[in-house]
N, C-alpha and C positions, 0 to 999 in steps of 0.2 A: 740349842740345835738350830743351823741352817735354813732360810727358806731354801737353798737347794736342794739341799737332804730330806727337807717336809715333801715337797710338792713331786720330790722322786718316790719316796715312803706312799704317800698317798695314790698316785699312781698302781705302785705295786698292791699294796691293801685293796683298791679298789677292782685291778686285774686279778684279783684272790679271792674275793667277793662274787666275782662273776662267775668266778670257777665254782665255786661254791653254790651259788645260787642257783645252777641248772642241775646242779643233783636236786637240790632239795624242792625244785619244781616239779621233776620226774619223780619223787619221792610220794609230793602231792598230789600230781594229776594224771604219773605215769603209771604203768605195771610193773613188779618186781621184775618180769625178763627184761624189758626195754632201760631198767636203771642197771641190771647187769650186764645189757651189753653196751649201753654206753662206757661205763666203768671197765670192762675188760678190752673193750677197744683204746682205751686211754691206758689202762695196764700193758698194753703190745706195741702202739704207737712210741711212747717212751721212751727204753732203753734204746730204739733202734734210732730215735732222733739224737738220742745221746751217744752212741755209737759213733754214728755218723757225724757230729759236733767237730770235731777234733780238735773240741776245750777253747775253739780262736775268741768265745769271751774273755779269759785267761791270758792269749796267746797276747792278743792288741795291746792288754795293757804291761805282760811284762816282756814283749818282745819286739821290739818298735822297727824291727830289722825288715819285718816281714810285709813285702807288698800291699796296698790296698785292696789292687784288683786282681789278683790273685787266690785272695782269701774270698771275694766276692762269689769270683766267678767257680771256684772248690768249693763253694758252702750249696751254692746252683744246684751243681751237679749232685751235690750227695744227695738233698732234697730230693731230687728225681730216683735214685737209687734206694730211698728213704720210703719213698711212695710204693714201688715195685714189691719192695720185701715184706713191707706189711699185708701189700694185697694177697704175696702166697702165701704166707703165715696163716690171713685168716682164710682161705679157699682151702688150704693143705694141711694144714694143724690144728684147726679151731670146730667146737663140733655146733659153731653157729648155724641157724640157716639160711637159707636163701634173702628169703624177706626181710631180713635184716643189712643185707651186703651193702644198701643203699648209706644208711644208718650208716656205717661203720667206714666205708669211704669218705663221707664228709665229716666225719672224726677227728678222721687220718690229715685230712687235710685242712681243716681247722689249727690242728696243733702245728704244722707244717710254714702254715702262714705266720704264724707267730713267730714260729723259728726263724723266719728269712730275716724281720724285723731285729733280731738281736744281734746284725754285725752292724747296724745303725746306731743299737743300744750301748753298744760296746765303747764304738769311737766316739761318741759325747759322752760316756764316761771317765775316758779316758784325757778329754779335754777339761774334765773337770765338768759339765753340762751336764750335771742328771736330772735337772728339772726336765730338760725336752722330753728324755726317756718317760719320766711321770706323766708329759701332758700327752704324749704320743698316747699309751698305756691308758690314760684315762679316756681318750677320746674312741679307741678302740672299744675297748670296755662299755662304755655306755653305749655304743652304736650295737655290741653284740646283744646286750642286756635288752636294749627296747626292741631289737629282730624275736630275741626268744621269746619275749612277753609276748609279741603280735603274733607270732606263728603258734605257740603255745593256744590262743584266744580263738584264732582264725581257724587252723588246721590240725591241734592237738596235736602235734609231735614237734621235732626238734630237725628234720632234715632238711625244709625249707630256708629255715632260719640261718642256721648251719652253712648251708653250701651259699648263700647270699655273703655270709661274712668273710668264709673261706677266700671265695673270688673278689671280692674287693679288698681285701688285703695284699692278696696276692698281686694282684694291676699296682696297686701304689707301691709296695715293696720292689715292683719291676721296673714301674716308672722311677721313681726313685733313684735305684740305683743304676740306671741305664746306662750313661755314662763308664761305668766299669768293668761293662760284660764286651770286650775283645779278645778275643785268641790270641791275636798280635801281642798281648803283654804276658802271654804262658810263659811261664820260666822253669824248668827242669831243677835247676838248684832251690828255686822256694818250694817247688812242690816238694822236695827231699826235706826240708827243713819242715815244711808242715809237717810231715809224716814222722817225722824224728822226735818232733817237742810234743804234736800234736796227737800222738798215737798214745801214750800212756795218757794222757789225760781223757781221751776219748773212752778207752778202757774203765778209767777208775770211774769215770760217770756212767758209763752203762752198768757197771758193777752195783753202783751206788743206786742206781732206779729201781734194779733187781732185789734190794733187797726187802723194798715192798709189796713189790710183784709177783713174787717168786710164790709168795703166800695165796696173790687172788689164782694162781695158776692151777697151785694146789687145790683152792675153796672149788674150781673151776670142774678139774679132774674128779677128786674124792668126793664133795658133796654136791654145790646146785650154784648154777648161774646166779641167783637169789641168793646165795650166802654171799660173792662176789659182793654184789651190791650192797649187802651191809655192813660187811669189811670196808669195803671203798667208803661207805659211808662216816665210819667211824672215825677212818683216818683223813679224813678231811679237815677234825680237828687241829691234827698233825700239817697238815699243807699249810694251816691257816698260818701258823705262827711261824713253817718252815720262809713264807713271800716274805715277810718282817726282816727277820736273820739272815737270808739271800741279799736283802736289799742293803743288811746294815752292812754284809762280806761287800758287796761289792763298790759301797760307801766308801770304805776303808781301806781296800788293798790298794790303791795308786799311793796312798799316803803311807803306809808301813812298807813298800816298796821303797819310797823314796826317803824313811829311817833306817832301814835296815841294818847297820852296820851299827845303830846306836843299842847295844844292846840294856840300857837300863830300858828306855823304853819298849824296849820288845818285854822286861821282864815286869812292868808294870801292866803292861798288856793285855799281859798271858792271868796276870792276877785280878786283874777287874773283869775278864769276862771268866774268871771259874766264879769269883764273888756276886759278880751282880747276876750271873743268871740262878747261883745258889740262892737267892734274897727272893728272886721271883719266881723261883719254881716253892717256896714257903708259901710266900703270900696266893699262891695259886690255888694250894692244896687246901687251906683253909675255907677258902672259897668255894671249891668245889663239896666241900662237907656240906656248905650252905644252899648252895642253889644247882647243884650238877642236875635234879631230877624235874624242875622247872625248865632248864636249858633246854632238856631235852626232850621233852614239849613243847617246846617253842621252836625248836629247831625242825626235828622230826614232825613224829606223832606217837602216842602212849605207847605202841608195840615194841619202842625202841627201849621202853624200861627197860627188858628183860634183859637189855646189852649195859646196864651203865657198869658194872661192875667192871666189861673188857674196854669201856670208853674212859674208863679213870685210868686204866693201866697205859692207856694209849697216851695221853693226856701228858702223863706224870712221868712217862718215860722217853717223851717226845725231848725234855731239855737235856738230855745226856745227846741226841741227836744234834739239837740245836747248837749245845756247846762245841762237838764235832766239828761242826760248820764254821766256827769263830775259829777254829784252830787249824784251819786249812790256808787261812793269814798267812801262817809261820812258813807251812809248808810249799804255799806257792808262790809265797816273796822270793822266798833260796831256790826256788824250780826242782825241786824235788818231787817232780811228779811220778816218778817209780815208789819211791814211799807210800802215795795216794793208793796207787796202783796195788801193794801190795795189801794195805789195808784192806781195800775193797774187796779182794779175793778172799780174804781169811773171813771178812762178814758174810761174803754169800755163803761161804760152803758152813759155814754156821748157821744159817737161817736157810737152807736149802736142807741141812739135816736135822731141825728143829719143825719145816715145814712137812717133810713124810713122814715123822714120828708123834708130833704133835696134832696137826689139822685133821688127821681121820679119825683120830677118837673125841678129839675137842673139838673140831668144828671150827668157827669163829673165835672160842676164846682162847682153841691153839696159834690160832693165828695171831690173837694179842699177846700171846708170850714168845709166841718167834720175834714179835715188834722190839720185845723188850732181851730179846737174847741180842740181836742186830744194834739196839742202841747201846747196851753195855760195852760191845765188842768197841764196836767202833770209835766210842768215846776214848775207852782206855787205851787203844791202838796209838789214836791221833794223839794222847795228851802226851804219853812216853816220848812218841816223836819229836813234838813240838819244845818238848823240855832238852831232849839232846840237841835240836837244832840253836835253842838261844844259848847253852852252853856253849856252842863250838863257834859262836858270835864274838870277836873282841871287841873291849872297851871304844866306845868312838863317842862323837859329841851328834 
């Protein structure tokens, strides 16, 4: 494996860590309300940042047609529109309160800054430079990790900390790209073309965020902001190994972009990642016979026993997810993002009728089998697809 590949992996692992690491501080030193509303502010920010994406990580590398500063200055603006819908969501839909609003605005904007940074991520990936993305990512990362620790020690909460990171990323994502932000290069035919290629992929990713969401909404509605949290909790698992798999998809798509046409190797492909993630979802499971109730006392704390039963379910049905993700290769080399698109629809209304029939009688652990109705779907969805697509691939070198 590549030091490029390492020190991008590494990066991402360690921006996964961080994420990770502020639950399990509000786990330790916070209150159930404060870790659910962190976690359901993260459950609404989300899909609306996904929403609003309109997939141009996607777009850069397989659509080279499409302006720089254009997509710049459109990723701006939705940001801003990004910002808005959250705030009425949580004033108008959400039964937080007040004293929280602070909390949950630099959530918003937290996630938002990171956002900006990902059309930077895109174009040194696309250049083949994923290390910058890693060193970027790590340097973020550790700047946010030592803010939470000091603010955590100093002030006991997370919104000092928080809104310090938000705005300095913010300033250097500005700075940055400053150079790009003109009106003078607005084009009416890329804005169309955005909206064209870029709208079903925007879809199937807010689809795709829903389908974990949809559950803390329900936990949110039928039982208690606290169950939220220890849903979110669980699935943290899940996020852990989702940074890995993101990192290795977007390792890979410039280069099976640029096979595409050679269909042995697409069918090689398609068979080492159902094989080698079958090999490690084995040696997982084993593992987890051995040490899951250790983990998670190490991770947590002893009250989280009572969940390992929906934390293995979580665990062990997160690589039918992960596979998913390796097979969006197929589908977004050939631009077939109405495919994605359609996927995504048929998982939500599965795990959105899985979540009001399951979560009010089971709670939590209906929420881990909607997890697991959302990974089956989706898997089988993607695998069909991706098998008709290397079919209808001819022979080439």
């Amino acid at each position: 494996m590549n030091k490029n590949f390492l020190v991008y992996l590494a990066g991402n692992v360690i921006f996964g860590f961080t994420q990770w690491f502020v639950i399990v501080l509000i786990i330790k030193f916070g209150t159930k309300l404060e870790l659910g509303a962190y976690t359901y502010g993260i459950a609404v920010i989300a899909p609306i940042l996904l929403m609003m994406s309109y997939g141009y990580s996607t777009l850069i590398v397989t659509k080279p047609e499409l302006q720089k500063s254009m997509i710049y200055l459109t990723r701006w603006l939705n940001m801003t529109v990004t910002f808005t819908l959250y705030g009425l969501f949580v004033w108008l839909l959400s039964d937080i309160t007040s004293d929280l609003y602070k909390l949950m605005a630099v959530i918003a904007l937290s996630k938002i800054a990171e956002s900006l940074m990902e059309i930077d991520y895109s174009y040194a990936i696309k250049l083949n430079k994923h290390w910058k993305v890693g060193v970027y990512k790590i340097i973020f990362s550790l700047f946010q990790l030592c803010l939470i620790l000091v603010g955590y020690y100093i002030c006991a909460n997370l919104f000092l900390p928080l809104l310090i990171y938000s705005t300095t990323v913010i300033i250097f994502a500005t700075y940055k790209s400053r150079r790009q932000f003109s009106f003078k290069t607005f084009n009416w035919q890329q804005l169309l073309m955005l909206m064209k290629f870029g709208m079903p992929l925007s879809i199937a990713l807010f689809l795709s965020s829903l389908n974990t969401n949809i559950p803390k909404y329900a936990l949110e509605n039928y039982k208690s902001l606290a169950d939220v949290g220890i849903y979110s909790s669980l699935i943290i698992f899940y996020s852990a190994g989702n940074v890995f798999y993101y990192s290795l998809y977007n390792f890979l798509l410039p280069r099976v972009v640029n096979r595409q046409h050679n269909k042995l190797f697409l069918q090689r492909l398609l068979l080492f990642i159902l094989t080698g993630n079958g090999v490690i979802l084995l040696g997982l499971i084993i593992l987890e016979v051995c040490f899951i109730e250790s983990a998670i006392k190490l991770v947590f704390n002893a009250q989280f026993l009572n969940y390992k039963r929906e934390l293995l379910i979580i665990i062990t049905s997160s690589f039918a997810v992960y596979t998913s993700t390796l097979l969006d290769l197929f589908i977004n080399t050939f631009q077939k993002y109405t495919y994605n698109t359609v996927t995504q629809i048929i998982s939500v209304c599965v795990v959105f009728i899985g979540s009001i029939y399951l979560i009010p009688i089971y709670s939590v652990f209906g929420a881990a089998l909607t997890f697991v109705l959302f990974a089956i779907t989706v898997f089988s969805l993607k695998l069909l697809i991706s098998i008709f697509i290397i079919r209808g691939v001819k022979h080439g070198d």
